[in-house]
N, C-alpha and C positions, 0 to 999 in steps of 0.2 A: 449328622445333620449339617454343621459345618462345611465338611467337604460337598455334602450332594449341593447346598448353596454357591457356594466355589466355582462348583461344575458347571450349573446354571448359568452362574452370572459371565464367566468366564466363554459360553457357548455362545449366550447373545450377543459379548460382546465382539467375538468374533462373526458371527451373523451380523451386526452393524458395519464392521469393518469389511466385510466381502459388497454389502451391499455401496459400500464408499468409494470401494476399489473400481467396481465393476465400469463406471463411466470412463476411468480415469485408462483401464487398459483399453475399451473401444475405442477412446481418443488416437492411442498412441497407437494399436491396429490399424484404423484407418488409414494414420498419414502414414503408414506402410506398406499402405495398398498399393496393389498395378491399377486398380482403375481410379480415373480420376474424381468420378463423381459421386455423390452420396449412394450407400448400398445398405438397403433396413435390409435385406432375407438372410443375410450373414454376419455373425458376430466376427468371426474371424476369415481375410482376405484367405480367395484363389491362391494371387499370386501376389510375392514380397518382393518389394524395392526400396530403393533406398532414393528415388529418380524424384521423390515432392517435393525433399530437400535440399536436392539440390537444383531443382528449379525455383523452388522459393528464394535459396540465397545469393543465385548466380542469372538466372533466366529474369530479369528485371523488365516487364514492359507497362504496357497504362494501367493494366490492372492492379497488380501485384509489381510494388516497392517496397517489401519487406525490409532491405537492410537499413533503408532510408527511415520507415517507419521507429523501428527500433531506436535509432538515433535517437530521432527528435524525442520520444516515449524517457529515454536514458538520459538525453540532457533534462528534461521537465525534471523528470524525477531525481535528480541530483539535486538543483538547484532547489527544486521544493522542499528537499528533503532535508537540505542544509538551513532555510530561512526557517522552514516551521521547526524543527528540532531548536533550534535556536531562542526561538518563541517560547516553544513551549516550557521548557528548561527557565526560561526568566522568569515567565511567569508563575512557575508552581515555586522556584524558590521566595520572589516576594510573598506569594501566600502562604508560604511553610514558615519562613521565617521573618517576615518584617510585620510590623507594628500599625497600621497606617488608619484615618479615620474611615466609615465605610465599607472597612475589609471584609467583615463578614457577609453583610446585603450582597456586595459585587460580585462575592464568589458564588453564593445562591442563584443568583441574576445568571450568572455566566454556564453554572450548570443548567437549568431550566431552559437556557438557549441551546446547548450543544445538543438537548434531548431532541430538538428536531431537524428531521433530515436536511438537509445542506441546502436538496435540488428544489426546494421549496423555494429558496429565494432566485434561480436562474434567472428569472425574468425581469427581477429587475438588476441583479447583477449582468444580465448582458447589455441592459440600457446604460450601467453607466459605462461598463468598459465602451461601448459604441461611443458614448459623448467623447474618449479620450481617444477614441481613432486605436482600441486597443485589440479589438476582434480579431478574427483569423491571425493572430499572433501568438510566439508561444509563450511570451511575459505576461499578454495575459492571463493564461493559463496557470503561471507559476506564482503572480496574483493572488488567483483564486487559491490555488491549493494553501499556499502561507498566508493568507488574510487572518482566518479564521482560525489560524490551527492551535491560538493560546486557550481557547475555549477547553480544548485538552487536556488540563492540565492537571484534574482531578487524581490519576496514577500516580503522575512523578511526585506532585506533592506530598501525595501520604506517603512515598520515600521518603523523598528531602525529612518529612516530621522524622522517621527514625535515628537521623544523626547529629551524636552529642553535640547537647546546646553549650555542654561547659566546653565543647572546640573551639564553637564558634565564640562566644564569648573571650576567651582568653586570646584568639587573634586582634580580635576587637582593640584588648587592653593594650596590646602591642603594637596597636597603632595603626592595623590592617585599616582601610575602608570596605564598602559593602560589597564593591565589585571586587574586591580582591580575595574576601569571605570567601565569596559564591567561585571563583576561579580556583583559588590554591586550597583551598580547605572542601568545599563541599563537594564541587564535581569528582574530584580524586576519589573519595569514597563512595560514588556515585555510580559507577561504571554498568552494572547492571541496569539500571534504570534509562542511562544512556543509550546503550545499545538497544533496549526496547522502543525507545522512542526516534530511534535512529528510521528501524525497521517498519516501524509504525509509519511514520509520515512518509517513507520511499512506497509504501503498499498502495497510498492511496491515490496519488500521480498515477503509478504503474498499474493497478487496476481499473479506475475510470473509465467509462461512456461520456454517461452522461454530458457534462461539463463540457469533456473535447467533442464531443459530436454538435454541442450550442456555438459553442465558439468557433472551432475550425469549420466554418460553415460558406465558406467559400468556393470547394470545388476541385481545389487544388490538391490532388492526392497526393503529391511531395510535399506535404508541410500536414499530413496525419499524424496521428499516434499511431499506434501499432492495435489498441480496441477497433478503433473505425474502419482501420483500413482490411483485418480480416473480416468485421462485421460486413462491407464491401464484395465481400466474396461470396455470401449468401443470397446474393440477387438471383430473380429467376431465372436471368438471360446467363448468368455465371455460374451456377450452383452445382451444373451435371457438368464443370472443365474443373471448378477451383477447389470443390467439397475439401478433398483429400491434402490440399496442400494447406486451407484453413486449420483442417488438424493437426499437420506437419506446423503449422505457425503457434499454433496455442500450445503442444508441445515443448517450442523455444523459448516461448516468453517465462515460460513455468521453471526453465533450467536456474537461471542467476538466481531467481528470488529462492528456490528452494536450498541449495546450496549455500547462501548466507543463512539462511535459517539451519541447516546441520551444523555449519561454523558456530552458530552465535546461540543456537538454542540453549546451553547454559543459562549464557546473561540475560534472554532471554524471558526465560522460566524464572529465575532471578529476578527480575523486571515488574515481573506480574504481583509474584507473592510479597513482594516486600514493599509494592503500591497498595499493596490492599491491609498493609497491618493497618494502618491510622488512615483517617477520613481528612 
């Protein structure tokens, strides 16, 4: 009985995983294809080439600025990724470990805010960046993405709670201060946690619409993300020239993040389970 359950479970969840897969190889077919345009009657191209990609990263004109897009996509998302890790990381350590009056109200407060979606506030987040002349720029953008990102901090925290208070304490006696706790003592032992929240806040820069299609609203295709400017590609008057290299582009964007994610899925996986022992 065991086993015939095994087999089951085991069946479907291969039947989940083909049906996961299946987008992901008509993706990568596509941008293989000889024709340029979108093609429903065939899962798999005629004929293969290799000729999207390297129009997409060599054949550069109004439409298509993929390497540019890229760019700017990589700088947002460094920078954001550095302010909000940063953030987030401070903040779960005061709420792990400091004392302060308040403490518990602010973190309820703070959860009950993160539970709704972001793009709820665009409208008036685009007013005030407008009042600061901050619009079609990409500061703004990196703003946004690290404004809000200590609201986050719910994971790391219920790390931070797992390590020894008598550590921290005994740096204390020795004359450490609070910033020097949270440097030399808690982040060392922290690494997994680190890395998840590393990966977290680069995911959210580098996936994004919304936001960058509010703000870079300008016109100005060299100064896209790399969302807008394949989304760009979908127009009616482009869709039967660019189909095929939009694929070859979603393709590339998907290489660096998966990649750190094989490197780092450890600390990763590490990240996850050991935010969820303590609330």
């Amino acid at each position: 009985m065991n086993k015939l359950n095994s087999i089951i479970r085991h069946a479907f969840l291969t039947f989940l995983a083909i049906i996961w897969l299946i987008p992901i190889i008509w993706l990568v077919c596509t941008s293989l294809s000889g024709y340029p345009g979108i093609n429903i009657s065939k899962f798999f191209p005629d004929t293969w080439t290799l000729n999207n990609y390297k129009l997409l990263l060599w054949d550069v004109d109004t439409v298509s600025q993929f390497p540019r897009w890229f760019m700017n996509t990589l700088t947002i998302a460094i920078f954001s990724c550095m302010i909000s890790s940063s953030f987030v990381l401070m903040v779960s350590y005061a709420m792990s470990c400091m004392r302060f009056n308040m403490r518990k109200p602010l973190m309820n407060l703070m959860v009950i805010l993160n539970l709704f979606p972001g793009f709820l506030s665009m409208i008036a987040v685009y007013f005030i960046l407008k009042s600061f002349n901050l619009t079609n720029s990409h500061i703004g953008l990196i703003l946004i993405y690290s404004g809000s990102s200590g609201l986050g901090y719910l994971v790391a925290k219920g790390f931070f709670d797992t390590v020894p208070v008598p550590l921290r304490e005994a740096a204390k006696l020795e004359g450490a201060s609070e910033a020097k706790v949270f440097l030399k003592i808690v982040l060392p032992l922290s690494r997994p946690i680190i890395v998840y929240t590393v990966i977290s806040s680069f995911l959210a820069p580098w996936m994004d619409f919304i936001f960058a299609k509010i703000i870079l609203n300008s016109g100005i295709s060299s100064d896209w993300t790399v969302s807008i400017g394949l989304y760009s590609m979908l127009e009616k008057t482009l869709i039967n020239s660019y189909f095929a290299r939009f694929c070859a582009g979603g393709v590339l964007i998907s290489i660096p993040i998966s990649i750190l994610f094989i490197i780092m899925q450890k600390f990763y996986v590490e990240g996850i389970t050991g935010g969820s022992v303590k609330g």
